[in-house]
C-alpha positions in Angstrom: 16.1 -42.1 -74.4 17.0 -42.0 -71.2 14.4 -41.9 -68.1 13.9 -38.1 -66.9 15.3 -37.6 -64.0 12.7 -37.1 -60.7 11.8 -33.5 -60.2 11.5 -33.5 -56.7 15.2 -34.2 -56.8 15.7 -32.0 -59.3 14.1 -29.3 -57.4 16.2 -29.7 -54.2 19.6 -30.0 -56.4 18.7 -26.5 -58.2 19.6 -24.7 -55.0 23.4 -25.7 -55.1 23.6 -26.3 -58.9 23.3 -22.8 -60.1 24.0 -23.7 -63.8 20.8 -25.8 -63.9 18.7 -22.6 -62.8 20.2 -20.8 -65.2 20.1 -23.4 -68.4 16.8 -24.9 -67.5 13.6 -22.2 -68.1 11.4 -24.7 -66.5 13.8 -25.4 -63.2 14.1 -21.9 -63.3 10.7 -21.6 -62.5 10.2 -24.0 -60.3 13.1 -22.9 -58.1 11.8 -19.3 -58.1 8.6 -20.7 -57.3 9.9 -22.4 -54.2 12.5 -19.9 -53.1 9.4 -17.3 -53.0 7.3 -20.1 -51.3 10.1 -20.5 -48.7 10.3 -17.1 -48.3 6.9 -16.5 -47.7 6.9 -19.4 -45.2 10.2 -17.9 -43.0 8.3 -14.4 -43.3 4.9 -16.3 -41.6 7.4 -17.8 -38.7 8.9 -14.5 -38.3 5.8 -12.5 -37.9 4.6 -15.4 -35.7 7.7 -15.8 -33.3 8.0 -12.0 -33.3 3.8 -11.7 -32.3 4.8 -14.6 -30.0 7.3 -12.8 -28.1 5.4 -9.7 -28.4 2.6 -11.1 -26.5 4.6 -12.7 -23.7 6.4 -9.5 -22.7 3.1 -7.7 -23.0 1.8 -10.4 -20.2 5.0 -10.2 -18.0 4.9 -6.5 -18.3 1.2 -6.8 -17.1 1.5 -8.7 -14.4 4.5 -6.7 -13.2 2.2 -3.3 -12.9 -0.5 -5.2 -11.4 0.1 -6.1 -8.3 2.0 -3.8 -5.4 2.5 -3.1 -2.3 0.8 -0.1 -0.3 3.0 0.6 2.0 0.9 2.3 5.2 2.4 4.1 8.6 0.5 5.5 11.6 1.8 7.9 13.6 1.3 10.1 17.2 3.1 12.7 16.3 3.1 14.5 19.9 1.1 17.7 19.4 2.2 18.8 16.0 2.2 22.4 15.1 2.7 23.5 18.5 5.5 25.7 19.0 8.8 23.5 19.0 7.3 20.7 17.0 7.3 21.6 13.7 10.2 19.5 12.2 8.1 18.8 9.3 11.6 17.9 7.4 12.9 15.6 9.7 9.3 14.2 10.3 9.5 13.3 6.3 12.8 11.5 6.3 11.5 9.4 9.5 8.8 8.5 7.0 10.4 7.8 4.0 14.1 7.1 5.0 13.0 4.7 7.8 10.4 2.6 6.8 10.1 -1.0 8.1 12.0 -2.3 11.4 15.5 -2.4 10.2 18.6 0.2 8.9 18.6 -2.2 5.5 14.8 -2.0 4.7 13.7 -0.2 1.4 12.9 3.6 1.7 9.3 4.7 0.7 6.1 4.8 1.5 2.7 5.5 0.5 0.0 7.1 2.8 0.4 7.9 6.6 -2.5 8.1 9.4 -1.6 10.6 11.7 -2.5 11.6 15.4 -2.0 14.8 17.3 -2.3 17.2 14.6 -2.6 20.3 16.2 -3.5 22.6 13.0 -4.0 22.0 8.7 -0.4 23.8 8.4 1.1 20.8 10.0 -0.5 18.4 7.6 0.4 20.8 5.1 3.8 21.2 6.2 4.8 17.2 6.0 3.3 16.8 2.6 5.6 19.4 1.4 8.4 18.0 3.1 7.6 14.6 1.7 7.2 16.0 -1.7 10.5 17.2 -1.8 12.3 14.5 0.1 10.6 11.4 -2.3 10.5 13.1 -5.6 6.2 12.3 -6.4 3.9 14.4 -5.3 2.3 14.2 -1.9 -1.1 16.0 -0.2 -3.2 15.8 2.3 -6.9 15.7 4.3 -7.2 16.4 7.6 -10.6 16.4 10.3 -12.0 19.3 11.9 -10.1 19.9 15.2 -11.7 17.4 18.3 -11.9 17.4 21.8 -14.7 18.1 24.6 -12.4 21.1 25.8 -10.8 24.1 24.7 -7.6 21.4 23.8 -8.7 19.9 20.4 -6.9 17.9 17.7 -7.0 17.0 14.5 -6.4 13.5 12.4 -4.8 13.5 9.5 -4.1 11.4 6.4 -1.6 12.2 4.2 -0.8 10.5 0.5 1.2 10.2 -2.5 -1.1 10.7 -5.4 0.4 8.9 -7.8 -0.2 5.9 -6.4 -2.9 6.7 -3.8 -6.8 8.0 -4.8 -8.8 9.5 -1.6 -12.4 8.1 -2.2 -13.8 9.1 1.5 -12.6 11.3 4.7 -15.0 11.9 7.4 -15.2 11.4 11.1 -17.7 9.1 13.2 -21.2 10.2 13.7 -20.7 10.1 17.7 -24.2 10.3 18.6 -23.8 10.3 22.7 -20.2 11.4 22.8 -18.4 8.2 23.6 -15.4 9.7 22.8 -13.1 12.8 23.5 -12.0 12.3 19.5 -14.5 10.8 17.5 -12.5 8.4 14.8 -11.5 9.5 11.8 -13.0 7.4 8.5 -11.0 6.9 5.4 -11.4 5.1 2.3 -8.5 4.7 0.0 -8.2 3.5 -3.3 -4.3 1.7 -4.6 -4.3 3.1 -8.4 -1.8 0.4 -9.3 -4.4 -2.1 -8.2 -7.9 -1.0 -7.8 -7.6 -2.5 -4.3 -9.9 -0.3 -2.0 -9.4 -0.4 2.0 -10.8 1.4 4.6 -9.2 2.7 7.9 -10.2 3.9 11.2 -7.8 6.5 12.7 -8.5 6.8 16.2 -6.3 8.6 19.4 -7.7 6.4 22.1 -8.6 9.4 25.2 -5.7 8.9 28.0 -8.1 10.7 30.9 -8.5 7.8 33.3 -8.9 4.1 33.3 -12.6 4.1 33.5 -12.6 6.7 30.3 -10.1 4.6 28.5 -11.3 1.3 29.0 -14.6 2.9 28.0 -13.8 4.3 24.8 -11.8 0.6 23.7 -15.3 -0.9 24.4 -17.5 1.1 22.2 -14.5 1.0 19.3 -16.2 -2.5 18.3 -19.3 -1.1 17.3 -17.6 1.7 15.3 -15.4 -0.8 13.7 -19.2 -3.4 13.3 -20.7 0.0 11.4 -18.6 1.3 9.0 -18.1 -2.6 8.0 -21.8 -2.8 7.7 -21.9 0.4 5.6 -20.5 -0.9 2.3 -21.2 -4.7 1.6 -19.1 -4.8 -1.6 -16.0 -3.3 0.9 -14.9 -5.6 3.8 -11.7 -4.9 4.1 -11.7 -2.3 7.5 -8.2 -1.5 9.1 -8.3 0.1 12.7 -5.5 2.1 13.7 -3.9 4.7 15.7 -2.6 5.5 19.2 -5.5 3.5 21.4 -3.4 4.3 24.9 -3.5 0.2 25.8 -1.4 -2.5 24.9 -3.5 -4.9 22.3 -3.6 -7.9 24.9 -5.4 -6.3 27.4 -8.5 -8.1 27.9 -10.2 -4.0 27.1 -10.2 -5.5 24.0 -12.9 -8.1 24.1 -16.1 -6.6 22.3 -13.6 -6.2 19.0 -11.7 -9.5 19.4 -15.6 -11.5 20.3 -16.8 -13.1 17.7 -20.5 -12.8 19.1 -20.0 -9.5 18.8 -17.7 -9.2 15.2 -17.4 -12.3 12.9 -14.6 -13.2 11.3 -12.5 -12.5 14.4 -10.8 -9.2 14.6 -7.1 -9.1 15.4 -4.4 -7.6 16.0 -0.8 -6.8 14.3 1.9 -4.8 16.4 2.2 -4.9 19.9 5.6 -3.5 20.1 6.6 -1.2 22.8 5.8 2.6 20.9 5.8 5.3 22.9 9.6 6.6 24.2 10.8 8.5 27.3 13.2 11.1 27.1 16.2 8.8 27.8 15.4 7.1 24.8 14.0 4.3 26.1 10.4 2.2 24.9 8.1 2.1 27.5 4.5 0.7 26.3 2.9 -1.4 23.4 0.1 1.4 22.8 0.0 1.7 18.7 -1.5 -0.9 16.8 -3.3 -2.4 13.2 -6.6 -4.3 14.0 -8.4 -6.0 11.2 -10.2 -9.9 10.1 -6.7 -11.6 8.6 -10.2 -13.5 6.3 -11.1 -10.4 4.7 -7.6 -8.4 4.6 -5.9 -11.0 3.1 -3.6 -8.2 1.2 -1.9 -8.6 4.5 2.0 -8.9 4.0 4.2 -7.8 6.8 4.0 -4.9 9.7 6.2 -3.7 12.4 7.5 -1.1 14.2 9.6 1.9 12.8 13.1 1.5 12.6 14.7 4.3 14.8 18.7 5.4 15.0 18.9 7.3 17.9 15.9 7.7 19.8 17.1 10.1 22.2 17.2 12.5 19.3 14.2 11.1 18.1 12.3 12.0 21.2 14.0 15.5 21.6 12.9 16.5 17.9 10.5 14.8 16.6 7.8 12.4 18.6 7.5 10.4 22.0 6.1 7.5 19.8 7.8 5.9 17.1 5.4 5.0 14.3 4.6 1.9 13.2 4.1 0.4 9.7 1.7 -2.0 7.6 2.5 -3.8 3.8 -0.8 -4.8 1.8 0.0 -6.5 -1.4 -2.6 -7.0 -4.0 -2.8 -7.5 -7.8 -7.0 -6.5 -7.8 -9.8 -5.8 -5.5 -10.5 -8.6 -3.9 -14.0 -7.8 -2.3 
């Protein structure tokens, strides 16, 4: 009798000898057996490579909606509302078509700080414009109307609200009148992110140079409060039309670190405001914040303008000016 041959051999060679799967009842078995096992096995691979896969696109898809840029402008926008300034279309494509400092920089934008509002239907007016211009949907909140005389404006803020939630508007408590337009306060909140920053709008006084250099020195203790008001929010942006250029030394309660610590600085000193030949004359709009606690800070500039004779004749005498924040979370 000759010695049976090795099944393990036997079980391997069933696979490509088809007659002994079908002769033998016992390989028969056997090779169902393992065929079943095997398929189990390539089923358990699948399902794994597949939940694999699965949850690496689910993480890159994660990360990719996690973390944007809010794209921020502030603008004088030279009495608007008053008859012959209420391009509230052209204002809109300055803001969406020309955001950043060059021809080639990507459209869009997310919420814009405004200065010189002369009534609500202005704010109303650019939202609309905005709305229909971008595609998403755009609104607005504006302050009551400010001044010491019988010639008042308004701020305003004005948002997408897709991507932007308004958690606070408001305008400085200004016990003693220290200034002709008490600052607007605004919280914000980036939906994409969760990230929460709050801005000062402020329209420095022009008057004269004791009034302005007045009003810049009491700004520090406006910027000092609002930063005190929230200890879970550090993250303060000051902005607007402040009338001086950011190295004056008008400047030194904000920039003192005696007075404000970390050290407040400034972004933008570009020349702003435009004469009606088109030219840029003074470095009077800027962003002031701590670079420690805004560390969303990306990039910011001045608006990129084609023509700025027409610019000046229909729209503004300053150009605005533009700030990128990029977060993935709140970070305070």
């Amino acid at each position: 009798m000759s010695p049976r041959r090795p099944m393990l051999h036997r079980f391997f060679t069933c696979e490509v000898e088809e007659d002994l799967v079908t002769f033998s009842p016992e390989l028969s078995s056997l090779s169902a057996f393992a065929i079943d096992t095997e398929e189990r096995v390539g089923k358990m691979r699948r399902r794994f490579l597949f939940s694999s896969v699965a949850f690496v696109l689910l993480a890159i898809s994660a990360s990719s909606f996690a973390a944007a840029y809010l794209r921020v402008v502030s603008w004088n926008l030279r009495r608007e509302g008053y008859s012959g300034e209420t391009n509230y279309t052209g204002d809109a494509q300055q803001i969406w078509n020309q955001f950043g400092s060059s021809s080639t920089s990507p459209n869009g934008c997310d919420v814009v700080f405004c200065q010189e509002v002369m009534y609500e239907s202005a704010a109303q007016g650019i939202a609309s414009a905005l709305t229909s211009i971008s595609g998403v949907t755009w609104t607005y909140a504006v302050t009551p109307a400010l001044g010491r005389t019988t010639y008042k404006e308004m701020y305003a803020v004005i948002y997408r609200t897709d991507n932007v939630q308004l958690l606070l508007n408001t305008v400085w408590n200004d016990v003693g009148d220290k200034f002709e337009r008490e600052p607007q306060i605004v919280k914000l909140r980036d939906k994409r992110t969760n990230a929460d920053f709050t801005f000062i709008n402020w329209h420095t006084i022009w008057g004269t140079t004791t009034e302005r250099q007045a009003e810049i020195a009491e700004i520090a203790n406006v910027f000092k409060s609002v930063q005190n008001s929230d200890s879970s929010d550090q993250d303060v942006i000051l902005l607007g039309d402040h009338n001086c250029e950011a190295t004056s030394t008008w400047w030194a309660n904000l920039t003192n670190t005696s007075v404000i610590s970390p050290q407040v600085s400034y972004k933008v000193n570009d020349l702003t405001t435009i004469n009606s030949s088109g030219a840029y004359v003074s470095p009077y709009d800027h962003f002031w914040f701590q670079a420690s606690y805004v560390t969303e800070y990306s990039s910011s500039g001045r608006d990129y303008i084609a023509d700025t004779v027409n610019f000046y004749t229909n729209l503004s005498d300053h150009a605005p000016i533009w700030l990128r924040l990029y977060s993935s979370s709140d970070t305070d």
